[in-house]
C-alpha positions as semicolon CSV with decimal commas, in nm:
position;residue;x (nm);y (nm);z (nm)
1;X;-0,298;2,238;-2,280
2;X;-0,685;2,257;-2,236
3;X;-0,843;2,080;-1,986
4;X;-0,970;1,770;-2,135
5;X;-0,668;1,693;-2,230
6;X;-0,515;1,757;-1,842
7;X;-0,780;1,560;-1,702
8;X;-0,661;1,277;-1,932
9;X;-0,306;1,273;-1,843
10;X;-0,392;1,314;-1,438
11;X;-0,613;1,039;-1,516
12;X;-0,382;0,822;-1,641
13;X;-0,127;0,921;-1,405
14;X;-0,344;0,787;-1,125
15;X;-0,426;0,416;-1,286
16;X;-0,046;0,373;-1,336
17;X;-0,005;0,485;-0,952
18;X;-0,254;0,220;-0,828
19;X;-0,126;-0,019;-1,072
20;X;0,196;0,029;-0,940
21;X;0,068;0,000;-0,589
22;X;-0,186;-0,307;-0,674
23;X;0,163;-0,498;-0,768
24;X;0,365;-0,397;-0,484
25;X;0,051;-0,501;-0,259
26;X;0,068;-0,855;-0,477
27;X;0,431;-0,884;-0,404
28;X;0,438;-0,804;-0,021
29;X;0,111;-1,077;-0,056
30;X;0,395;-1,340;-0,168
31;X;0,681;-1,235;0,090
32;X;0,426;-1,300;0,390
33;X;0,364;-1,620;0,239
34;X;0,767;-1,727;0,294
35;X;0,721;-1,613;0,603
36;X;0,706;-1,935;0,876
37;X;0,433;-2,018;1,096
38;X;0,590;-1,813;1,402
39;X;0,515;-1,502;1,206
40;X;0,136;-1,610;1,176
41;X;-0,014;-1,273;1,365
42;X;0,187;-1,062;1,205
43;X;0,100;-1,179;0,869
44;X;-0,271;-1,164;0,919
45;X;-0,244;-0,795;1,075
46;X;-0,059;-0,688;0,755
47;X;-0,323;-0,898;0,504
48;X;-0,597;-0,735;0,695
49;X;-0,421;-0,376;0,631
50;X;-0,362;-0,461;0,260
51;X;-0,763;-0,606;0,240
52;X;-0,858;-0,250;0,423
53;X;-0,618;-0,032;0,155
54;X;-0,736;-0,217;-0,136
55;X;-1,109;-0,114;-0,033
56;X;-1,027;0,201;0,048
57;X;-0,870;0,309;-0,267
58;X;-1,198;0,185;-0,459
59;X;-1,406;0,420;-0,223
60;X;-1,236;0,749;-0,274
61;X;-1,492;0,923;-0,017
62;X;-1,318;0,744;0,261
63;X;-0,948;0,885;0,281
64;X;-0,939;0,960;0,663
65;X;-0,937;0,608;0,690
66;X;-0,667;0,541;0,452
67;X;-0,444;0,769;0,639
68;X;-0,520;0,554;0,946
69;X;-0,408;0,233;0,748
70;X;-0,085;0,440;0,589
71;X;-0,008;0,535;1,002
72;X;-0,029;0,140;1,064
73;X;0,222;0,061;0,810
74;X;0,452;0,313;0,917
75;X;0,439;0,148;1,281
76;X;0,461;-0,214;1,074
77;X;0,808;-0,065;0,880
78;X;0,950;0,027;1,267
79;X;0,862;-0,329;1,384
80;X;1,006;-0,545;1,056
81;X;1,319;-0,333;0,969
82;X;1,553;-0,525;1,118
83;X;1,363;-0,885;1,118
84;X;1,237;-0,892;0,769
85;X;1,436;-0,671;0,516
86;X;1,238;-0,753;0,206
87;X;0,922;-0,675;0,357
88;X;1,032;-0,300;0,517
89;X;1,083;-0,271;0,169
90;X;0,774;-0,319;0,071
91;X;0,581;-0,138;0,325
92;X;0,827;0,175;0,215
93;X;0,710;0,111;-0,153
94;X;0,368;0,131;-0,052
95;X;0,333;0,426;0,189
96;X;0,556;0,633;-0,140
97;X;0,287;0,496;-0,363
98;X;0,020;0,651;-0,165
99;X;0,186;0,932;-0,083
100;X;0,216;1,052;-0,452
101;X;-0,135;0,968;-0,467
102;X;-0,209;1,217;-0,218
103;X;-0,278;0,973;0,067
């Protein structure tokens, strides 16, 4: 395989990993909004996080700081995994995704 051609596949293979991550972000985005108005902090701590990520990931120089957002959600998964099912799930989904994108 020469190495234009490499570059193309791990090129691809990286848009269809944020892809894939830009949707889970847009789904966790809709299960905060069922959340009630009790859960209000928590739901702005995790939008800021996602609003942080989603920068982050556009400025590729900055990935100390993305591993500080991917510790946060780890801490989030430990505080909803009992409370809010659908949304640990998420978070999971989401610290894989950047995982296999070397995060």
């Amino acid at each position: 395989m020469d190495e234009a051609n490499q570059y193309g596949q791990t090129r691809q293979s990286t848009v269809m990993q944020q892809e894939n991550l830009q949707r889970t972000l847009d789904q966790l985005r809709y299960e905060l909004g069922a959340l009630g108005p009790e859960a209000a902090p928590v739901k702005d701590h995790i939008n800021s996080l996602i609003n942080e990520l989603e920068q982050q990931l556009q400025d590729s120089d900055k990935a100390e700081h993305r591993e500080t957002i991917r510790g946060h959600l780890v801490a989030l998964v430990k505080q909803f995994e009992q409370e809010h099912p659908s949304i640990t799930s998420l978070l999971d989904q989401i610290i894989t995704s950047l995982a296999n994108m070397g995060v």
